[in-house]
KEDO-511760 format. One record per residue: residue number from 1; residue in one letter; chain; x, y, z of N, C-alpha, C in turn. Coordinates in nm, 4 decimals, padded with zeros to 6 digits. Example, Ala and Ser with C-alpha at 12.3 -4.5 7.8 and 13.67 -1.06 7.14 Angstrom:
BEGIN
+------+------+-------+----------+----------+----------+----------+----------+----------+----------+----------+----------+
! vomi ! mipa ! marfi !      n_x !      n_y !      n_z !     ca_x !     ca_y !     ca_z !      c_x !      c_y !      c_z !
+------+------+-------+----------+----------+----------+----------+----------+----------+----------+----------+----------+
!    1 !    A !     A !  01.3190 ! -00.5690 !  00.7800 !  01.2300 ! -00.4500 !  00.7800 !  01.3200 ! -00.3300 !  00.7800 !
!    2 !    S !     A !  01.2850 ! -00.2250 !  00.7080 !  01.3670 ! -00.1060 !  00.7140 !  01.2900 !  00.0030 !  00.7870 !
+------+------+-------+----------+----------+----------+----------+----------+----------+----------+----------+----------+
***
This chain:
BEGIN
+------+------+-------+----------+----------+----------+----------+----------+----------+----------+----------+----------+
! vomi ! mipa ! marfi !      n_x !      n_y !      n_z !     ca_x !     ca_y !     ca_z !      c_x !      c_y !      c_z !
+------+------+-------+----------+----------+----------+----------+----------+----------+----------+----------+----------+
!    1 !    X !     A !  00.9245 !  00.3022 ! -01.0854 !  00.8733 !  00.1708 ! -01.1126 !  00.7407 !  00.1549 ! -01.0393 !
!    2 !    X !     A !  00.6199 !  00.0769 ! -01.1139 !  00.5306 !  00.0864 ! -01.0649 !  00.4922 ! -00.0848 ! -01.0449 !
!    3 !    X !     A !  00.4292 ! -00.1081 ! -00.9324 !  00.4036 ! -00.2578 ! -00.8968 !  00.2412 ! -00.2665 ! -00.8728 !
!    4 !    X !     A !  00.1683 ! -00.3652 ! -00.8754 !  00.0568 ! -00.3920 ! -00.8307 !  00.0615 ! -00.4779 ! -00.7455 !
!    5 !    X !     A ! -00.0019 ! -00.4911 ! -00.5939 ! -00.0044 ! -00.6252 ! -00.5186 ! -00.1815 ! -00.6005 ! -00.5154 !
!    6 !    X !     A ! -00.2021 ! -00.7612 ! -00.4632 ! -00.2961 ! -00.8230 ! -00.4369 ! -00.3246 ! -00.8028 ! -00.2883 !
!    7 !    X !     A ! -00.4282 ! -00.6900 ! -00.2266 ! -00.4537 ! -00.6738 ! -00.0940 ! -00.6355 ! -00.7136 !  00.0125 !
!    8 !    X !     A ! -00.6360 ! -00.7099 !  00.0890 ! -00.7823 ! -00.7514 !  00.1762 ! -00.7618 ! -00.6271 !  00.2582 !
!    9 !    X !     A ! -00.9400 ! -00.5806 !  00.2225 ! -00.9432 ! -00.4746 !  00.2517 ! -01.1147 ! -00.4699 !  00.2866 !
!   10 !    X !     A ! -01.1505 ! -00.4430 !  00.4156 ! -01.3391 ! -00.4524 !  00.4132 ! -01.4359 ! -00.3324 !  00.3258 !
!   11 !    X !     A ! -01.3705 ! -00.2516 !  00.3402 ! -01.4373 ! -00.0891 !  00.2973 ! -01.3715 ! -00.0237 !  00.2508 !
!   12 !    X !     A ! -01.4016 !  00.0784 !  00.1707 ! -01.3862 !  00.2190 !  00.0741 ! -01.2275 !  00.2893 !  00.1526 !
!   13 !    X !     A ! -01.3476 !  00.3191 !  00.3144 ! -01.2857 !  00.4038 !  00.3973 ! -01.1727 !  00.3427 !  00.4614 !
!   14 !    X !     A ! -01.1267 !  00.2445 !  00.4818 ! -01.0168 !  00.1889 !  00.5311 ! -00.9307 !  00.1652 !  00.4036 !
!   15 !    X !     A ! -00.9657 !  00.1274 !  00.2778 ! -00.8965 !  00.1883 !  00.2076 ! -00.8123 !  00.2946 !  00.1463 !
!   16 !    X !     A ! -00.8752 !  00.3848 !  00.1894 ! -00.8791 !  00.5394 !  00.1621 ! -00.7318 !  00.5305 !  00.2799 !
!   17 !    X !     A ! -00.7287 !  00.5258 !  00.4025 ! -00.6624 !  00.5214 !  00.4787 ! -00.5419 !  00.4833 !  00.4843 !
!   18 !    X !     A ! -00.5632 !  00.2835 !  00.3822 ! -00.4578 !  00.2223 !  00.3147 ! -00.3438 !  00.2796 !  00.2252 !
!   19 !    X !     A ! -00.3597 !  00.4050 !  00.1193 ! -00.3858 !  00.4321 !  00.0490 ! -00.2938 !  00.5848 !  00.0506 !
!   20 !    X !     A ! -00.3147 !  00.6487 !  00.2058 ! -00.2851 !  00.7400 !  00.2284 ! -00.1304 !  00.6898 !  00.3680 !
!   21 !    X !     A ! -00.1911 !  00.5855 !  00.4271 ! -00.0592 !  00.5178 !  00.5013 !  00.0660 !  00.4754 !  00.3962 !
!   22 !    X !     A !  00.0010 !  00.4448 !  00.2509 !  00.1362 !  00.4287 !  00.1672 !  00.1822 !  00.5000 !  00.1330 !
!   23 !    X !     A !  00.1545 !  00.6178 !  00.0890 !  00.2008 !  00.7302 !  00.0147 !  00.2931 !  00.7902 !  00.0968 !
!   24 !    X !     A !  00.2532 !  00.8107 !  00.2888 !  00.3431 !  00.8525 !  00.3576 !  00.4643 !  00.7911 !  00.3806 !
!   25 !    X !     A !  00.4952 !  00.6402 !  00.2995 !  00.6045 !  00.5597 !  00.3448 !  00.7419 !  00.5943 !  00.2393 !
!   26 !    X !     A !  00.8563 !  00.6190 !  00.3503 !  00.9526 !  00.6800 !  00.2619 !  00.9921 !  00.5289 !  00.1826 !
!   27 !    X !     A !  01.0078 !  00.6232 !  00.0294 !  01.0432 !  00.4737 ! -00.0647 !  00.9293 !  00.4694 ! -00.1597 !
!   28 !    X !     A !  00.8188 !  00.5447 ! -00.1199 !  00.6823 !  00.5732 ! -00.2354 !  00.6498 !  00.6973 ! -00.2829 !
!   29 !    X !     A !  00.6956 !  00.7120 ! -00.3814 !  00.6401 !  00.8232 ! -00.4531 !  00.4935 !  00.8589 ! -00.4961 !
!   30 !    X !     A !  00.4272 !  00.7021 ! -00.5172 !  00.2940 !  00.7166 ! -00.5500 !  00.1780 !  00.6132 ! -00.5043 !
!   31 !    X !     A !  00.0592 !  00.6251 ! -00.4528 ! -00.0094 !  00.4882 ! -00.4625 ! -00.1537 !  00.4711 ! -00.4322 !
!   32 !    X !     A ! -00.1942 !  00.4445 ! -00.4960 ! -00.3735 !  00.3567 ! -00.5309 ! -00.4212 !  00.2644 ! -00.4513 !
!   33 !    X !     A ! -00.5081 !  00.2901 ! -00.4238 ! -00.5758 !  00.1368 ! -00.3807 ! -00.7186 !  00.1509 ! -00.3871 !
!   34 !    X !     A ! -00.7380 !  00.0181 ! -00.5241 ! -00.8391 ! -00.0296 ! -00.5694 ! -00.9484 ! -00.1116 ! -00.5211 !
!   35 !    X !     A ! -01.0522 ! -00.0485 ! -00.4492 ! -01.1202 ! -00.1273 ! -00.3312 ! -01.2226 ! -00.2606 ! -00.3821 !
!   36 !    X !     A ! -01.2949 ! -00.1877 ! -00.4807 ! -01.3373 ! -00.2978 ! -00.5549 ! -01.2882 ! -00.3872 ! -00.6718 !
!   37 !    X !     A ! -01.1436 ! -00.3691 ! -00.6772 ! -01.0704 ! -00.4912 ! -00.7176 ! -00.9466 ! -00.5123 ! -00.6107 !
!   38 !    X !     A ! -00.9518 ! -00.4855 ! -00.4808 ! -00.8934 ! -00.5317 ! -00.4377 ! -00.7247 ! -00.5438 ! -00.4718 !
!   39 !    X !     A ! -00.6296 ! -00.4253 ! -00.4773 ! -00.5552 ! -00.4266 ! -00.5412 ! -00.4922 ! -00.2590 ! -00.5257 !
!   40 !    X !     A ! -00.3760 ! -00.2718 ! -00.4903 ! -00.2585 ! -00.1412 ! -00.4739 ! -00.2046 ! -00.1244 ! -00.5666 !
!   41 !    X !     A ! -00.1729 ! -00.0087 ! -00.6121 ! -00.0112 ! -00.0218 ! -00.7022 !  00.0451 !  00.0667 ! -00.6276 !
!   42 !    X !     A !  00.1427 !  00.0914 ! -00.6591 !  00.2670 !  00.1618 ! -00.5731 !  00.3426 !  00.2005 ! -00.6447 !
!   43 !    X !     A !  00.4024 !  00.3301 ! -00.6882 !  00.5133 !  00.4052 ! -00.7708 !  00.5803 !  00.3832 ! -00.6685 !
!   44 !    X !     A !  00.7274 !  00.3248 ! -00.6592 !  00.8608 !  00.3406 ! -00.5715 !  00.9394 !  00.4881 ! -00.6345 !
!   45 !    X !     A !  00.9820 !  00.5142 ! -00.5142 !  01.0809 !  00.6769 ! -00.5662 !  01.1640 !  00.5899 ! -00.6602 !
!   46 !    X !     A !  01.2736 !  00.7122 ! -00.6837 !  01.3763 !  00.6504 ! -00.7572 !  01.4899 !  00.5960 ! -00.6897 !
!   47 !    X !     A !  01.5409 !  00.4992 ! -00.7437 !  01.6283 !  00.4408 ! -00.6585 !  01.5751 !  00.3484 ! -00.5299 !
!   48 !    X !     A !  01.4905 !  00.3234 ! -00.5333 !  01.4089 !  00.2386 ! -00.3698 !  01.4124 !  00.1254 ! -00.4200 !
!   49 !    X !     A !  01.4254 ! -00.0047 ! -00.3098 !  01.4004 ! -00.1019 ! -00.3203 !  01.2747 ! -00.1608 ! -00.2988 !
!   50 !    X !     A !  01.1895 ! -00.2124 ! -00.3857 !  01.0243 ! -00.2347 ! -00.3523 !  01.0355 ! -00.3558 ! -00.2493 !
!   51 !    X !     A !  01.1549 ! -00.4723 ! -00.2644 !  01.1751 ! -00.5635 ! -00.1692 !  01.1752 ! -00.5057 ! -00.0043 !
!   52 !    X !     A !  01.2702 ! -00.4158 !  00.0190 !  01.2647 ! -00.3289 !  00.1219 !  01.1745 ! -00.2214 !  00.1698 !
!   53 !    X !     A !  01.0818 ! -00.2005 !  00.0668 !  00.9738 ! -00.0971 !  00.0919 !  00.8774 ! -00.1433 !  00.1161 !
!   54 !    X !     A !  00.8250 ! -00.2249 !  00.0917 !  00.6882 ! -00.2858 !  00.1169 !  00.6706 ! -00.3425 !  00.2306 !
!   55 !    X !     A !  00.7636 ! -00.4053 !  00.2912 !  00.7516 ! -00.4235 !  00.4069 !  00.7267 ! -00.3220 !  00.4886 !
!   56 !    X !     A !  00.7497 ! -00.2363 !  00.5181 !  00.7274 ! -00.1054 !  00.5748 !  00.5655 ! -00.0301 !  00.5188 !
!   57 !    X !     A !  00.5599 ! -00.0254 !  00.3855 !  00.3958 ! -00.0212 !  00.3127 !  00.3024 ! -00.0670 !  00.4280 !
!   58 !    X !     A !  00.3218 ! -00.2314 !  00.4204 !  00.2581 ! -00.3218 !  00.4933 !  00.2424 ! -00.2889 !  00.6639 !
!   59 !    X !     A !  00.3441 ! -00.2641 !  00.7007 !  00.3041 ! -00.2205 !  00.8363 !  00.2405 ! -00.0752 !  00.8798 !
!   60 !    X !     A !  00.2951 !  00.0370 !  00.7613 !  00.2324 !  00.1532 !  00.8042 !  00.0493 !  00.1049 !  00.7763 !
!   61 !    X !     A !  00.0063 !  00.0287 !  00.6862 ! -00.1341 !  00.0307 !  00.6349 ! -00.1889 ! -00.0711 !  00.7759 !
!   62 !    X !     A ! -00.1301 ! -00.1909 !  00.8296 ! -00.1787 ! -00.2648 !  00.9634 ! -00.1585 ! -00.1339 !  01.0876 !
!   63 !    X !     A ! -00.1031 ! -00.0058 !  01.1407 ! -00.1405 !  00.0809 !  01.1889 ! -00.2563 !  00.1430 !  01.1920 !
!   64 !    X !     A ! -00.3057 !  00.1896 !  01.0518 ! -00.4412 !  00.2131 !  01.0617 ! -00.5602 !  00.1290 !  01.0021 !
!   65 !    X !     A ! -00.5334 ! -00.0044 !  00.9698 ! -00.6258 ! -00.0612 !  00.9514 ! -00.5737 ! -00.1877 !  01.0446 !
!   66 !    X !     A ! -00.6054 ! -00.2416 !  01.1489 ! -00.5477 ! -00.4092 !  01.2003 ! -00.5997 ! -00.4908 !  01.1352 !
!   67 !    X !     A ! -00.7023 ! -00.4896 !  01.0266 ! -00.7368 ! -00.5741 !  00.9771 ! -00.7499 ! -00.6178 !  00.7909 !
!   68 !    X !     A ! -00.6504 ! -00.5210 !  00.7744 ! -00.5974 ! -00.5345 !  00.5869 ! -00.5219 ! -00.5973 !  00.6016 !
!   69 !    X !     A ! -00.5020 ! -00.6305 !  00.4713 ! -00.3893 ! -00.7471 !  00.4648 ! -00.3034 ! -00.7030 !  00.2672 !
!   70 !    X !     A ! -00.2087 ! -00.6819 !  00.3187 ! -00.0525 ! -00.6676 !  00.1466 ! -00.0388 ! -00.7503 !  00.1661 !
!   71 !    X !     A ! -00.0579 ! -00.8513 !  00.0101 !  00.0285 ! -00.9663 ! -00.0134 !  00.1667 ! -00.9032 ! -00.0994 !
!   72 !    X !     A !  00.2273 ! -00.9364 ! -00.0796 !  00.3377 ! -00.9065 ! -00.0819 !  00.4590 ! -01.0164 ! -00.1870 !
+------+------+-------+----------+----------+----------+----------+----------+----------+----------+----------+----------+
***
C-alpha cells in the first residue's frame, strides 16, 4: 500500500536524508520524497500498519533533520 503525506522540508539535501531515514524504517518497503512539492509517499511492507509506522517514519526523519516536519 502506498500513501502520500504532506511534509516541511528546507532543502534537496535534507530531503535526500528524509527519504533515506524512511526507507530504513522497519514497516517500509519503499519511499520518495518530493522536495519541490513537498510531499512523501511511502510503500508500507506487507502486512504493516501505516497508523503504527509512521510514527516511527516521523521520528527516524526528526534524527537527521530537527527541523522537517510529517504531517501525518
Amino acid at each position: 500500500m502506498k500513501k502520500k503525506y504532506k511534509i516541511e522540508v528546507d532543502c534537496a539535501a535534507c530531503g535526500l536524508k528524509m527519504e533515506e531515514a524512511a526507507k530504513n524504517t522497519d514497516g517500509v518497503a519503499a519511499a520518495t520524497v518530493g522536495f519541490m512539492a513537498q510531499k512523501m509517499t511511502v510503500e508500507f511492507a506487507d502486512g504493516a500498519d501505516p497508523a503504527a509506522v509512521m510514527p516511527k517514519v516521523r521520528e527516524a526523519c526528526k534524527k537527521v533533520e530537527p527541523d522537517c516536519e510529517v504531517f501525518i
